[in-house]
C-alpha positions as CSV (number, residue, x, y, z in Angstrom):
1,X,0.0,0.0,0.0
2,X,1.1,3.1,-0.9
3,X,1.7,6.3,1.2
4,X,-1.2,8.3,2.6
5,X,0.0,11.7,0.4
6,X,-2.1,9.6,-2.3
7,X,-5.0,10.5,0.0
8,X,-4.4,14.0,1.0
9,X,-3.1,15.8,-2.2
10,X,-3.0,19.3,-2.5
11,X,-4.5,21.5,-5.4
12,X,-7.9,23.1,-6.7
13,X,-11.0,21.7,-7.3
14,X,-13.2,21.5,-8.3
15,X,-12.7,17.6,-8.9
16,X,-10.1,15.2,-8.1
17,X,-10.5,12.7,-10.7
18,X,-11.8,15.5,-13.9
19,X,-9.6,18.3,-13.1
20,X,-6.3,16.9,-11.0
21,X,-5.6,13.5,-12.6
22,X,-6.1,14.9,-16.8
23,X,-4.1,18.0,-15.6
24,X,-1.0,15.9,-14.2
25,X,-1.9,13.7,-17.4
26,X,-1.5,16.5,-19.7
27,X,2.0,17.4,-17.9
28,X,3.3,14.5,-17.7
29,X,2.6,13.7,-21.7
30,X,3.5,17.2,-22.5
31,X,6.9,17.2,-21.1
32,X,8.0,14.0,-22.6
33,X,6.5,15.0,-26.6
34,X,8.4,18.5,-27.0
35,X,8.7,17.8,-30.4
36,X,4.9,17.8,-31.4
37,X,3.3,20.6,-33.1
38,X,-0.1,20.1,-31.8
39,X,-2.1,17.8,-29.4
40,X,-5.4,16.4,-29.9
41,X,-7.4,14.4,-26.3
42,X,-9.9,12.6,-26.8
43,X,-12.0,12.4,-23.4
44,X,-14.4,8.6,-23.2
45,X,-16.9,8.0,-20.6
46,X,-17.8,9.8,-17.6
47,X,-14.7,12.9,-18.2
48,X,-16.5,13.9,-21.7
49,X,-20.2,13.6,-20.3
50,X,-19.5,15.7,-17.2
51,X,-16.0,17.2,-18.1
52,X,-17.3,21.1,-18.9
53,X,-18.7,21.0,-15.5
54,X,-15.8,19.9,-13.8
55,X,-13.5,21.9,-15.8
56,X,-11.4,18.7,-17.6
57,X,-11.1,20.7,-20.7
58,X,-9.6,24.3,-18.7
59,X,-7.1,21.9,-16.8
60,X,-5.7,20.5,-19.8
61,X,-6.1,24.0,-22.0
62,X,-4.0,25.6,-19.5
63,X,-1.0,22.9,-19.4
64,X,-1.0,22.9,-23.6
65,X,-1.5,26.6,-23.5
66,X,2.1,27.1,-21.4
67,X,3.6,25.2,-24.7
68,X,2.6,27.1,-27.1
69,X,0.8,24.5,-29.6
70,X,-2.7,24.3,-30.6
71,X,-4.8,21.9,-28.8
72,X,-8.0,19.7,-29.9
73,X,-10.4,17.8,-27.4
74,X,-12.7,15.1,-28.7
75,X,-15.7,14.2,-26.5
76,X,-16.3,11.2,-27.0
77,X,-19.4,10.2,-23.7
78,X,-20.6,7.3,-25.5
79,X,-17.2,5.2,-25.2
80,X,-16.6,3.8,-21.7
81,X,-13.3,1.7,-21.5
82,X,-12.8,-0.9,-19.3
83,X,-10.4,-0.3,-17.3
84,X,-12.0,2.9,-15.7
85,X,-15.0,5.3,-17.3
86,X,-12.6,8.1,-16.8
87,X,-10.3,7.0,-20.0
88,X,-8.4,9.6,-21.8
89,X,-5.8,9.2,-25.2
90,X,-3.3,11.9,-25.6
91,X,-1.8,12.4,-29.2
92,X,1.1,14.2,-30.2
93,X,0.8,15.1,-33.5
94,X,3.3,16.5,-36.5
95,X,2.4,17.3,-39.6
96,X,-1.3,16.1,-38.6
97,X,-0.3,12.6,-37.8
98,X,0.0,10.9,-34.5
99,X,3.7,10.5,-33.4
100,X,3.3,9.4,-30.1
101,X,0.3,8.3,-28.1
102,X,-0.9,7.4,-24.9
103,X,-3.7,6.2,-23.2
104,X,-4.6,7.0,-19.2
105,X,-6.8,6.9,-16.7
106,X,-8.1,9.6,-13.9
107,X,-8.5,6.8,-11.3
108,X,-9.9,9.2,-8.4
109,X,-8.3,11.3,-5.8
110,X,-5.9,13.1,-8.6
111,X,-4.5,9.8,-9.7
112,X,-3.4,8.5,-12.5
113,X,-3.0,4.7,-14.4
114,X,-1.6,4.4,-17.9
115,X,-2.9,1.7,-19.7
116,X,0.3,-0.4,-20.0
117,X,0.3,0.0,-16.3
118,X,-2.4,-1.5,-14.8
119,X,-1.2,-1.1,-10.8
120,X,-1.2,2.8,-9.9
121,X,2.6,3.5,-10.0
122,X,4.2,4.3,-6.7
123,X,6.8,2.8,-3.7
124,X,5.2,0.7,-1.3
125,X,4.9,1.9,2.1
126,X,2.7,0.0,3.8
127,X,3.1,-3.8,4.5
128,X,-0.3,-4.3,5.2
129,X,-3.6,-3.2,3.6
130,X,-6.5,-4.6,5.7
131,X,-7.8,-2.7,8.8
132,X,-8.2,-6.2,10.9
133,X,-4.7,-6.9,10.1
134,X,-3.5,-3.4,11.3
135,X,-5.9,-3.4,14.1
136,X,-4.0,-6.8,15.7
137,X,-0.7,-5.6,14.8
138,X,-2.0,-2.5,17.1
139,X,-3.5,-5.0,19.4
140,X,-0.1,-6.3,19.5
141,X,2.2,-3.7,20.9
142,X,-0.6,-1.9,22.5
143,X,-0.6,0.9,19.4
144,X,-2.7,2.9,18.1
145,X,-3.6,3.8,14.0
146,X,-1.6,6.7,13.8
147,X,1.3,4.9,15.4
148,X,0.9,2.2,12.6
149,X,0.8,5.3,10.4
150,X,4.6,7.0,11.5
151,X,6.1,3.4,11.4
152,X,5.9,3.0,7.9
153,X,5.7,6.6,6.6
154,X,8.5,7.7,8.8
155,X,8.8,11.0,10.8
156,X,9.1,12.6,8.1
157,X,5.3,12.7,7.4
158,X,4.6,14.7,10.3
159,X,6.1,17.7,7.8
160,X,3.6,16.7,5.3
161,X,0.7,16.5,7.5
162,X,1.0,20.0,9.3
163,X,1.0,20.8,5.5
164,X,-2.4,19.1,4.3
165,X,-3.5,20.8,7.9
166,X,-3.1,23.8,7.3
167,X,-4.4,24.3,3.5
168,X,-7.2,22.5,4.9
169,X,-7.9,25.2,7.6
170,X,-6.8,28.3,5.2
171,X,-9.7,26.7,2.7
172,X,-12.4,26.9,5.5
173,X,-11.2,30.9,6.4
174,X,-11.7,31.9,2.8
175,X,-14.8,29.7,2.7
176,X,-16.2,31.6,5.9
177,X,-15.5,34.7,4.5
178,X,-16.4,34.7,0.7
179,X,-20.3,35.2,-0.6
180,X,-21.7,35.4,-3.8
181,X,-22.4,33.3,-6.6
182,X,-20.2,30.0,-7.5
183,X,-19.6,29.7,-11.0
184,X,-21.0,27.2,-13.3
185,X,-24.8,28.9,-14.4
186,X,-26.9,26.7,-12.0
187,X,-26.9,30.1,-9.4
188,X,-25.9,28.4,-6.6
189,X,-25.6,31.3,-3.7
190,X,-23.0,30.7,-1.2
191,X,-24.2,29.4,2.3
192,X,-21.4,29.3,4.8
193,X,-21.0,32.6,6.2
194,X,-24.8,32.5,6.9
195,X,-24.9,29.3,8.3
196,X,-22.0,30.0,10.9
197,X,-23.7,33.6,11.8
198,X,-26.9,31.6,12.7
199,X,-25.0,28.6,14.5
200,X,-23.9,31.2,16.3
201,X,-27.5,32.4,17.4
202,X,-28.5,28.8,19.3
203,X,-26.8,27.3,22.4
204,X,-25.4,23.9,23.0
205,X,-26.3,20.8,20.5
206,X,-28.0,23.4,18.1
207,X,-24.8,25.7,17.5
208,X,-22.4,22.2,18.0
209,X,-24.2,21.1,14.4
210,X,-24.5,24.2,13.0
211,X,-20.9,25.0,13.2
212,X,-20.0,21.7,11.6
213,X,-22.3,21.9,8.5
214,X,-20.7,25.7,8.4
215,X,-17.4,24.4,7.9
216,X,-18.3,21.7,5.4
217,X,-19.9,24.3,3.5
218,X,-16.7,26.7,3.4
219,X,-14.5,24.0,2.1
220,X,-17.2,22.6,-0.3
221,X,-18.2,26.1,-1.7
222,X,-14.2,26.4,-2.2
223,X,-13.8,23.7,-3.9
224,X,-16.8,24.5,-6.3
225,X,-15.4,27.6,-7.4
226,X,-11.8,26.3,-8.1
227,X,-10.2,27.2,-4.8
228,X,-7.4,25.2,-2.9
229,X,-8.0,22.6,-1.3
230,X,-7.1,19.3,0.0
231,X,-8.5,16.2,-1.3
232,X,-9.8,13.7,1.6
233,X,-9.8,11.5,-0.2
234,X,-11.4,13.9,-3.1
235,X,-12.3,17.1,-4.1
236,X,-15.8,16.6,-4.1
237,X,-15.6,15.6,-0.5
238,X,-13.2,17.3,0.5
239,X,-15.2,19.4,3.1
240,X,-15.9,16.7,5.6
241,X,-13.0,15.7,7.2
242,X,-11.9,19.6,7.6
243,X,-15.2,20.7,9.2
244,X,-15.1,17.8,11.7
245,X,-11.8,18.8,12.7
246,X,-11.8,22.2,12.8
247,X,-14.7,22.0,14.5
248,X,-13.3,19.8,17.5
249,X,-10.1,21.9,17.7
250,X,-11.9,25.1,18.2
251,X,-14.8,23.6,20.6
252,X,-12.6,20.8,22.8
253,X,-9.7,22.8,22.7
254,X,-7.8,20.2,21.1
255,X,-3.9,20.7,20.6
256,X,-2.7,20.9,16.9
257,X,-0.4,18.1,16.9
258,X,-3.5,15.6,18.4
259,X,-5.6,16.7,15.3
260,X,-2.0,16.2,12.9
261,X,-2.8,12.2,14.7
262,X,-6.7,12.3,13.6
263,X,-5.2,13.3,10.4
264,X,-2.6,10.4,10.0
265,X,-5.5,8.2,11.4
266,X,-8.1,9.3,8.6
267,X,-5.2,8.9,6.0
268,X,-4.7,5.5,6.9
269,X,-8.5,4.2,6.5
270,X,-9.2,6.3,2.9
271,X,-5.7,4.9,1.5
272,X,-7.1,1.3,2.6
273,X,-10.4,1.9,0.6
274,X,-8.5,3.3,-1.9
275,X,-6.3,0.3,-2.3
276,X,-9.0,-2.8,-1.5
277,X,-11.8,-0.8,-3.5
278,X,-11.9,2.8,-5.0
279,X,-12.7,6.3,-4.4
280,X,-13.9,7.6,-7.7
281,X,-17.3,8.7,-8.1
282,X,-17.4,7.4,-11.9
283,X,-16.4,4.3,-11.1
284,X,-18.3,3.3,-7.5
285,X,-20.8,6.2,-6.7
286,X,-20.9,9.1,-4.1
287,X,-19.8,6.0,-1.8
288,X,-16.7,6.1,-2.4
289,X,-16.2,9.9,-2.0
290,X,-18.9,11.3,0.6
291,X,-18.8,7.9,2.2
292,X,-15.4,7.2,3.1
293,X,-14.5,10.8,3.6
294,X,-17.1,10.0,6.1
295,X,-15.3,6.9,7.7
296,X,-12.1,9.2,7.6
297,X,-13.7,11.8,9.7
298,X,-15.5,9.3,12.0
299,X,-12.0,7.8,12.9
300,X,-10.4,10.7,13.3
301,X,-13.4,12.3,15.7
302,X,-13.2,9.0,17.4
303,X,-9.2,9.0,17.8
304,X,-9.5,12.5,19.0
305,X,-11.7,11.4,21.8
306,X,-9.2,8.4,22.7
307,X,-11.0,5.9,21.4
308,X,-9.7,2.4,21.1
309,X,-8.9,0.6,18.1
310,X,-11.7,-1.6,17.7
311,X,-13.7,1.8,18.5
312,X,-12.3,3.9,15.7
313,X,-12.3,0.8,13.3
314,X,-16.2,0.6,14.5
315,X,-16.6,4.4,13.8
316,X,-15.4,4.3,10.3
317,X,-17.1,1.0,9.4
318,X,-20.8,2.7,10.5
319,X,-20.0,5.8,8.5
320,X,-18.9,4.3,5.2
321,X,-22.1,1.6,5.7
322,X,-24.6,3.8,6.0
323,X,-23.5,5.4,2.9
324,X,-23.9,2.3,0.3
325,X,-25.2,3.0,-2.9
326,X,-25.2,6.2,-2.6
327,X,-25.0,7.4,-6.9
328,X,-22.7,10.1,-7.7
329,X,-25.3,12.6,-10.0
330,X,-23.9,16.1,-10.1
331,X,-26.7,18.3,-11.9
332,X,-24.9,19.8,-15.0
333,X,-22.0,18.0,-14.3
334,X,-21.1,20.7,-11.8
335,X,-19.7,19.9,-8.1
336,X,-22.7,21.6,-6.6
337,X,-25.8,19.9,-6.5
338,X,-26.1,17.7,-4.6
339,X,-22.4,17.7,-3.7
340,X,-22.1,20.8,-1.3
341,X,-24.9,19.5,0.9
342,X,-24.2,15.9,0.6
343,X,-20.3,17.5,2.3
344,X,-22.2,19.0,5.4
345,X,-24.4,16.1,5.8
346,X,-21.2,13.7,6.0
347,X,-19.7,15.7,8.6
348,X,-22.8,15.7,10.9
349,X,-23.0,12.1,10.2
350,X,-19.4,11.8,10.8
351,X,-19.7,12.8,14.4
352,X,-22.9,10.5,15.1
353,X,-21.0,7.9,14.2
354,X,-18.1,8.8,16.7
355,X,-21.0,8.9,19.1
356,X,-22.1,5.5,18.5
357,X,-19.0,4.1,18.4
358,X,-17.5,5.6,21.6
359,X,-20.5,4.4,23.4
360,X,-20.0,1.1,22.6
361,X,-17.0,-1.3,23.9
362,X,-15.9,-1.7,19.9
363,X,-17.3,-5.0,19.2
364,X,-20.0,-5.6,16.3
365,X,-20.3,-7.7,13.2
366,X,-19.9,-6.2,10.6
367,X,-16.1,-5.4,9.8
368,X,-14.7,-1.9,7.9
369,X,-12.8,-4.3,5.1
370,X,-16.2,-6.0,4.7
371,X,-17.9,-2.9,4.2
372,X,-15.2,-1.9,1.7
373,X,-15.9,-5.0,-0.2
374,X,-19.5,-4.3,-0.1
375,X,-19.1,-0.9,-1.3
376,X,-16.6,-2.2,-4.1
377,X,-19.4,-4.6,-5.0
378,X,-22.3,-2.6,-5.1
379,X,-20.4,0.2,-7.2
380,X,-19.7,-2.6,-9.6
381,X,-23.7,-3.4,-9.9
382,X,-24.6,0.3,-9.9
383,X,-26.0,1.5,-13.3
384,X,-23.2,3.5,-15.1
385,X,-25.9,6.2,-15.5
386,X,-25.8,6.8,-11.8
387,X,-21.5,7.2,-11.7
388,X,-21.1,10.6,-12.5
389,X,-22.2,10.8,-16.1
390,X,-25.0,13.5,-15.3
391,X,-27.3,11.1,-17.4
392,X,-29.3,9.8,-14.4
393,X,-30.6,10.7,-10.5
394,X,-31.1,14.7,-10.0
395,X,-28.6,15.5,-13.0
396,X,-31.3,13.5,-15.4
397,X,-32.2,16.7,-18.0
398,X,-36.0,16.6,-17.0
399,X,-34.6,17.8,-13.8
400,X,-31.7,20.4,-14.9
């Protein structure tokens, strides 16, 4: 398993797998053709029939532009390859004809798989990729995740972490602040500032929730209008694991390097669903974004509170459960509706599910890796008109 920086990558939105992965695609490919005169990508699957939305076509504009040769982009919706729906083919071109080529994929969280590579390039890190298998070797030596987490990454990561933690705050500031409309033509009206002035209003559990979804908000409405951000483990949900820990911080008075743990904690879980399952949207559903940035934020909550291992492992299992099926559908392809909301309703969700976990001793049936092989599963079966291809669900044009 690789490192957790897979999980937490820095950059704009507003999505991981439509604007990250074909922009590091189109540098990559551009830096090793300089001697093409022009480039043509062709775009299959769910990046051409949601890819003006999300911007796929201004990330890869903007890397060609920087050399100086024309650029052509063929939509082509219709062809799904099988590797992943988010299939592009770069051509270099001289003289009109294709000198070099190359095929890729946008796998989810900013990543990228060529074609001839069918395992996600990278150094292993980890020596194991199952939660019960990490969970006994914490059992073992009387450790906890984030332990697990420094052991194989090093101390190193700690540098990388305070990093992630501090875009991640810096996005919910501007969030907080900024009003207006995001851009995209569906007249979506920021919420966050309002929502945090009228959290402010109530008293105990009323302004507690109110906060949260506040936060969610700021880093969701960010992200919709291109701002930085950090993916956890996306750009489409990359609000959730922010607001829950921002939230704690400034409520429980938490100190910044037990929240840097939370982090390392959350890391930990998303890279295992990312490795045993996925966490693209066009290829499993909103499950694998809102859902395990749930589970990330429902283990860090519960590490933050000292739960036990079999407690956070229970915390994160709950969250990413009660989120199967759940169809990725963004109206006009756009990381608004339902997205935004779905990014305040995971954090609130997020911190029930610390709740239920903490009151319990840890012990339950149901096991996170199941739950990731479940959710793996029931992406599979999933109609590919619910997996971001703004075909079905609320993005279904009767509804736009």
């Amino acid at each position: 398993m690789e490192t957790i920086k897979t999980i937490f990558k820095i950059g704009n939105g507003p999505s991981s797998s439509h604007t990250m992965g074909p922009k590091k695609a189109a540098e990559i490919f551009a830096g090793r053709t300089p001697e093409a005169e022009s480039y043509r990508v062709t775009l299959y699957g769910s990046l051409a029939a949601t890819g003006r939305g999300h911007l796929t076509d201004r990330a890869i504009e903007k890397v060609i532009e920087g050399t100086g040769r024309p650029l052509e982009i063929v939509w082509r919706p219709e062809v799904v390859k099988d590797f992943h729906t988010n299939g592009m083919l770069f051509e270099a071109l001289v003289d009109g004809v294709p000198k070099e080529e190359w095929t890729v994929y946008s796998i989810g969280g900013g990543n990228i798989v060529a074609e001839d590579m069918p395992v996600a390039p990278g150094q292993k890190v980890y020596d194991m990729q199952h939660i019960a298998d990490i969970q006994k070797w914490c059992g073992r030596n009387g450790s906890s995740f984030w332990e697990y987490v420094e052991k194989c990454e090093g101390p190193q990561i700690w540098d990388y972490i305070k990093e992630v933690w501090e875009v991640m705050k810096e996005s919910i500031h501007r969030g907080i602040e900024a009003e207006g409309i995001l851009p995209g033509g569906l007249g979506v009206r920021r919420k966050a500032s309002d929502y945090l002035i009228r959290a402010k209003g109530y008293s105990s559990t009323m302004k507690s929730r109110g906060m949260v979804i506040a936060y969610a908000l700021a880093v969701a409405e960010e992200n919709a209008a291109g701002g930085k951000i950090v993916t956890a483990p996306t750009c489409g949900s990359s609000g959730i694991l922010p607001a829950v820990l921002y939230h704690l911080m400034l409520s429980r008075d938490f100190r910044e390097t037990r929240i840097m743990k939370a982090i390392a904690t959350a890391g930990l879980f998303g890279n295992v669903t990312r490795t045993n399952a996925s966490i693209s949207g066009a290829e499993v559903g909103c499950q694998g974004e809102v859902g395990v940035a749930c589970a990330m934020a429902a283990a860090a909550a519960c590490q933050l509170f000292g739960g036990s291992p079999a407690q956070i492992e229970y915390a994160a299992e709950m969250a990413l459960e009660h989120h199967l099926g759940l169809t990725c559908d963004p109206v006009c392809g756009l990381v608004q509706i339902p997205c935004i909301e779905r990014n305040a309703f995971g954090a609130a969700r997020a911190l029930d599910a610390n709740t239920y976990a903490t009151f319990s001793d840890g012990s339950h049936r149901v096991s996170f890796d199941r739950v990731v092989e479940v959710m793996r599963q029931t992406g599979h079966d999933i109609p590919s008109l619910y997996k971001e291809t703004g075909e079905g669900g609320l993005a279904a044009k009767s509804l736009i």
